[in-house]
C-alpha positions in Angstrom: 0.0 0.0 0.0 1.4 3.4 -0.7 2.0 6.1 1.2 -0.4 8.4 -0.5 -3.4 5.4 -0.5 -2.7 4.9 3.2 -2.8 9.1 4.0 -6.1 9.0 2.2 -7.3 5.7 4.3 -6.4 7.9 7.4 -7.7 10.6 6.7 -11.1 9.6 5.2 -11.6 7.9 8.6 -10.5 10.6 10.5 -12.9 13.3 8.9 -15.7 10.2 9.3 -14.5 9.6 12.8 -14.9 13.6 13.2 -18.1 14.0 12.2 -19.3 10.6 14.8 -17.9 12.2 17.8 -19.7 15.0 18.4 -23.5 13.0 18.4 -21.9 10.7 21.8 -22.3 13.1 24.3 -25.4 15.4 22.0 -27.2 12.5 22.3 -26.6 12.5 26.2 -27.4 16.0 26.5 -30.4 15.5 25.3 -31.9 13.2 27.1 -30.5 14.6 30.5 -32.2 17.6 29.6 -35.4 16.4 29.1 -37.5 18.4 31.8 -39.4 16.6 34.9 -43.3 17.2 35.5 -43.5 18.1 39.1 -39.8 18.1 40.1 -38.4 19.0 43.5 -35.5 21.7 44.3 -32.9 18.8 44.7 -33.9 17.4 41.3 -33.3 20.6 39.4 -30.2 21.0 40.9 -28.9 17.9 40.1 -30.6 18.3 36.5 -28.5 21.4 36.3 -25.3 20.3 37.2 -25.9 17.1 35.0 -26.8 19.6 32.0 -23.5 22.1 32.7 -21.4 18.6 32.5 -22.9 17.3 29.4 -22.4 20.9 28.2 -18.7 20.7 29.1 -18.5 17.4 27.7 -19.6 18.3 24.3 -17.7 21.1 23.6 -14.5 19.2 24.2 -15.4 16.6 21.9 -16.5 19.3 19.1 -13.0 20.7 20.1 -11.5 17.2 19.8 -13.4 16.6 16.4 -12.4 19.6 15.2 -8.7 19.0 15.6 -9.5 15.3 13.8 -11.2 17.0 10.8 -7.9 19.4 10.4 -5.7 16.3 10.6 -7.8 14.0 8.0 -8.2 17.2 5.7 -4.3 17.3 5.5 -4.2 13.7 5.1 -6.8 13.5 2.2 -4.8 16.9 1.1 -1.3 15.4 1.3 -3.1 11.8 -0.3 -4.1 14.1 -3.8 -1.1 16.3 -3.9 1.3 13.2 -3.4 -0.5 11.0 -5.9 -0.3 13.9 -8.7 3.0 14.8 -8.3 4.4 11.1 -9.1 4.9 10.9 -12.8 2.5 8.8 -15.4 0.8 7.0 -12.6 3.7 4.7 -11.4 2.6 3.1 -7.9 -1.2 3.5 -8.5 
């Protein structure tokens, strides 16, 4: 396999994997923050603090997919750039 066949492999997975990770913890949040029908003070509070962690949660995995995407986009970059510059399609 080559080198510009396995940067693609990478990186296709890696924008595919980027786009996955962000629905984990959306799907969390939104069924913690589903609201109760009569709740009490200690529920809300707890509801609260459950919601501010899921919040937390999510922005560092958008954070983490975002740095995944920026990686697989240089991969899938380098993969098109390397696989042009060879001459008359040797290694493909």
């Amino acid at each position: 396999m080559s080198r510009a066949r396995l940067a693609l492999t990478a990186g296709v997975l890696l924008l595919v994997a980027s786009c996955v990770l962000p629905c984990l913890p959306f799907l969390d949040l939104s069924g913690i923050s589903m609201p109760y029908q009569d709740p009490t003070a200690e529920m809300l509070e707890k509801q609260a603090a459950d919601i501010a962690a899921a919040e937390r949660r999510l922005a560092v995995y958008a954070a983490i997919a975002g740095a995944l995407a920026v990686i697989g986009l240089a991969a899938v970059v380098y993969a098109f750039t390397h696989r042009r510059s060879r001459k008359g399609g040797q290694g493909i």
